[in-house]
C-alpha positions in Angstrom: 104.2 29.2 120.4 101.8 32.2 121.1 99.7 31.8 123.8 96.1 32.3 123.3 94.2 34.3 125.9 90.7 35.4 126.1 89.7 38.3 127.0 88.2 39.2 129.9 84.1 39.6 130.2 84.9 42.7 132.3 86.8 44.1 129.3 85.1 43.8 126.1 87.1 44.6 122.7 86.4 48.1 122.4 89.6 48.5 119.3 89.1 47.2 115.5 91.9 47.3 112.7 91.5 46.2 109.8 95.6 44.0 108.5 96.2 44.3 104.8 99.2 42.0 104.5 101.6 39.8 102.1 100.6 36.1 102.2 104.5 34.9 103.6 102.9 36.3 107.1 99.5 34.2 106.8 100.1 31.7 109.6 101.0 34.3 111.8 99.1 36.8 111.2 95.9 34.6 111.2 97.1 33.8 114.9 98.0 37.2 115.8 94.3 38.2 114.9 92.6 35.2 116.5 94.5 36.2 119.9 94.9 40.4 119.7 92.7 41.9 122.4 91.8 44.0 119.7 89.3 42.9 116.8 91.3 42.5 113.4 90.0 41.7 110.0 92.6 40.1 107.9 92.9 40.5 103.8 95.8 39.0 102.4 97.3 39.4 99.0 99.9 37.2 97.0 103.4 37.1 97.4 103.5 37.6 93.7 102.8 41.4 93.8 106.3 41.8 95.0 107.2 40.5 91.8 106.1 43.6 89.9 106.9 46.6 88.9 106.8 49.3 92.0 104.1 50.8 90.5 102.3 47.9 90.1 102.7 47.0 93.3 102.2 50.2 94.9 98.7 50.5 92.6 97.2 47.1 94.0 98.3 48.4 97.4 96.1 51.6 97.2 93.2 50.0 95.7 93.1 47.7 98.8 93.5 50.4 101.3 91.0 52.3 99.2 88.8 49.8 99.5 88.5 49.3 102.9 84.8 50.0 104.2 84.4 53.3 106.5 81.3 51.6 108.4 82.9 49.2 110.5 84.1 51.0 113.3 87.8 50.6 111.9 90.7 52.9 113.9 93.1 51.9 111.7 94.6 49.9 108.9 97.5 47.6 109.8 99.9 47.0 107.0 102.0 43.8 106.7 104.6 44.8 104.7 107.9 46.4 104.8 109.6 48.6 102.4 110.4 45.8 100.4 111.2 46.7 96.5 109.8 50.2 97.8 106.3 49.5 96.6 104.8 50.9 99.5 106.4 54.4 99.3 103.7 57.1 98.2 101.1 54.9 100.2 98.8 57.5 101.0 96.3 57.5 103.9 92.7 58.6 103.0 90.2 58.3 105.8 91.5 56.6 108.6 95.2 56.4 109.0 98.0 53.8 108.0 100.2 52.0 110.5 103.1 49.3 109.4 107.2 49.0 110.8 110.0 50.2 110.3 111.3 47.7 108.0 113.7 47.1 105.4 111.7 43.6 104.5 109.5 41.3 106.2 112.8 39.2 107.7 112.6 41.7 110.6 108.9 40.8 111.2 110.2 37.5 112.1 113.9 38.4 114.2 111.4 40.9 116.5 113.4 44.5 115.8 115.3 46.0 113.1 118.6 45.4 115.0 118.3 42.1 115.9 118.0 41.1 112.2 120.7 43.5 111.2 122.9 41.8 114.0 122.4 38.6 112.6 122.6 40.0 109.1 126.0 41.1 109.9 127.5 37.8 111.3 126.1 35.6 108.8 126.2 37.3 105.0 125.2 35.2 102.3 122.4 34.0 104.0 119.1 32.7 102.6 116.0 33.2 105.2 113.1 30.9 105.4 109.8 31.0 107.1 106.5 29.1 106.9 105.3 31.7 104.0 108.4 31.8 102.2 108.2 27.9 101.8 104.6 27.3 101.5 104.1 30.6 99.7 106.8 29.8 96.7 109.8 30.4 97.9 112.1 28.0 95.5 109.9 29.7 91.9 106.9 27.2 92.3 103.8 27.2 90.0 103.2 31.0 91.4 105.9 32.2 88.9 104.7 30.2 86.1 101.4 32.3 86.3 100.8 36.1 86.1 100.6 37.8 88.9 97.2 40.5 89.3 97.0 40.3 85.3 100.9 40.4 84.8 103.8 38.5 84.2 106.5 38.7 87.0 109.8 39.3 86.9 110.6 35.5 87.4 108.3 34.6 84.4 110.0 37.1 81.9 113.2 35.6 82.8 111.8 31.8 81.8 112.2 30.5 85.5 108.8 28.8 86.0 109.6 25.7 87.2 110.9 25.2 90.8 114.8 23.7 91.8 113.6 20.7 92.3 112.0 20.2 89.4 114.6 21.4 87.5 117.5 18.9 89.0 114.7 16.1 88.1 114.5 16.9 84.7 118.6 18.3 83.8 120.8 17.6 86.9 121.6 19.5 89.2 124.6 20.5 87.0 122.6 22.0 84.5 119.5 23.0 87.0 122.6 25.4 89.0 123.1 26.6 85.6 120.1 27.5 84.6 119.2 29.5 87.7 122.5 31.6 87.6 121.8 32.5 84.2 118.2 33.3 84.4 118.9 35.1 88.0 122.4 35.3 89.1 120.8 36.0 92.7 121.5 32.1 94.2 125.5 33.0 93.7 125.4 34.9 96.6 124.1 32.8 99.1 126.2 30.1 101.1 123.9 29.0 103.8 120.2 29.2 104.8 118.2 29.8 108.0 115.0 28.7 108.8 112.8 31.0 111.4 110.6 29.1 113.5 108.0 31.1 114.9 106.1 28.0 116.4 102.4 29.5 114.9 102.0 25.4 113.4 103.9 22.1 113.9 106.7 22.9 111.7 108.6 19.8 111.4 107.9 19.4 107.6 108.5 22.9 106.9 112.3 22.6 108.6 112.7 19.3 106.8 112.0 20.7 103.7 114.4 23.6 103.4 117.3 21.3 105.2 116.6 19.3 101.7 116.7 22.7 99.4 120.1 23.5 101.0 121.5 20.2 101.2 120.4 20.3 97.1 121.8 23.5 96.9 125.4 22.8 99.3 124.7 24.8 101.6 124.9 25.1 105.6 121.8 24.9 107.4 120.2 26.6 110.5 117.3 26.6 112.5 116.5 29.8 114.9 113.5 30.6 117.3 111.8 33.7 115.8 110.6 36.7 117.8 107.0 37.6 118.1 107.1 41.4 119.3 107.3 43.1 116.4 104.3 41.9 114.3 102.2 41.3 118.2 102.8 45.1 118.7 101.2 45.6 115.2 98.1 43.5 116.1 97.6 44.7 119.9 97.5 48.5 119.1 101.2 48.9 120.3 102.5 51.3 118.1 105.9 53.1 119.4 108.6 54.2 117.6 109.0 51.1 115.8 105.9 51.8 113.6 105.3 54.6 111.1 102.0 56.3 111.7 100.4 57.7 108.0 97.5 60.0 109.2 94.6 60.5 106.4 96.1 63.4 103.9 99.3 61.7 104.3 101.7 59.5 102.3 104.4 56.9 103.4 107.9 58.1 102.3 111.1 56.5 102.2 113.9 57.5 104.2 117.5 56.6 103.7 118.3 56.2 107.2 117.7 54.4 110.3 113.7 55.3 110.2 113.7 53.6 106.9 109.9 55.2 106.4 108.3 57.8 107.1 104.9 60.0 106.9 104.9 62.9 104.8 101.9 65.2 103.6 100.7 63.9 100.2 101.7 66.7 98.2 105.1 67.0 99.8 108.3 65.1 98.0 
């Protein structure tokens, strides 16, 4: 668990940033914020606008960066996102600058570094990763993907996967329920085991508990791992080093096929 400290009545918060994140970082983020010596507004949109298009994505994105007000005193928006499905690349900066990691996807927000999750990545392939967020937050295709997502249908939907694993096994078997999800996806076929990261933001007893039932539905191994904190506290506290992509106003996130995984060009640049 986090500790919470106050800050000191010598030392007054003198720093505000304003976190545009994904939902799957909610409990944590809402903790980083409430303990940051920094002020930080959060704003959190849904897990579904992942789902979309890039551009969709990407569009969303800008409007709420766009959107965040000049007058509060804001040095910077935090972004709690990785580079995902590459819907943050061409992110430009207007007035006050953009700051987010050096990320492949949001997994390394919750091992602490890039390399720690690519160690593990390494010894353990075919691994499905779990979180707070990614269980609350939909993981297995609950109602979410039933639903459009900001005024479209998701990828899930147009594939006719609405209904979550569990449901399915209730209503076909799980026979025909394993069926249905490799033909509509295909993606499940990889996977042999799944981990569970606990970050310790919340008592997370039922969250465990209910992805050691999804893999034992599933047949697969089962782990539970202490998560790492630095990463995303680094985000909240100001920390920004070469684990963070700075995106000054005129500039644009880029992606980068290499180790830096993102970068900050000028807009009109390539």
């Amino acid at each position: 668990m986090i500790e919470a400290r106050l800050p000191s009545a010598r030392r007054p918060v003198t720093r505000r940033f304003k976190f545009i994140g994904c939902e799957i970082i909610y409990r944590e983020a809402c903790l980083l914020a409430a303990t940051s010596p920094a002020q930080v507004d959060v704003e959190f949109l849904l897990k579904g606008l992942h789902d979309l298009p890039r551009e969709g994505m990407l569009s969303r994105l800008q409007a709420a960066v766009d959107a965040v007000p000049l007058d509060r005193g804001y040095e910077a928006v935090l972004l709690g996102y990785a580079r995902c499905n590459d819907g943050v690349v061409g992110l430009q900066a207007r007035a006050l600058p953009l700051v987010i990691p050096r990320a492949h996807d949001c997994i390394t927000f919750f091992f602490g570094s890039r390399q720690a999750y690519q160690d593990y990545f390494d010894q353990h392939p075919g691994t499905y990763y779990l979180t707070t967020g990614w269980i609350e937050r939909n993981a297995f295709g609950d109602s979410e993907y039933a639903y459009p997502a900001y005024g479209q249908q998701g990828v899930m939907a147009k594939l006719g996967l609405t209904e979550s694993y569990a449901s399915l096994v209730e209503k076909y078997g799980k026979e025909n329920a394993d069926f249905i999800i490799e033909s509509t996806v295909g993606g499940l076929k990889h996977y042999s085991r799944s981990l569970y990261i606990e970050m310790g933001a919340c008592d997370e007893r039922l969250f465990i508990e209910r992805g050691r039932q999804e893999a034992a539905e599933k047949g697969w191994e089962y782990e539970v791992r202490k998560g790492e904190w630095s990463l995303l506290r680094r985000l909240f506290a100001g920390e920004w080093d070469e684990d963070f992509v700075i995106v000054h106003p005129g500039c644009r996130l880029v992606a980068r096929n290499d180790a830096e995984v993102l970068a900050a060009s000028a807009a009109q640049e390539s």
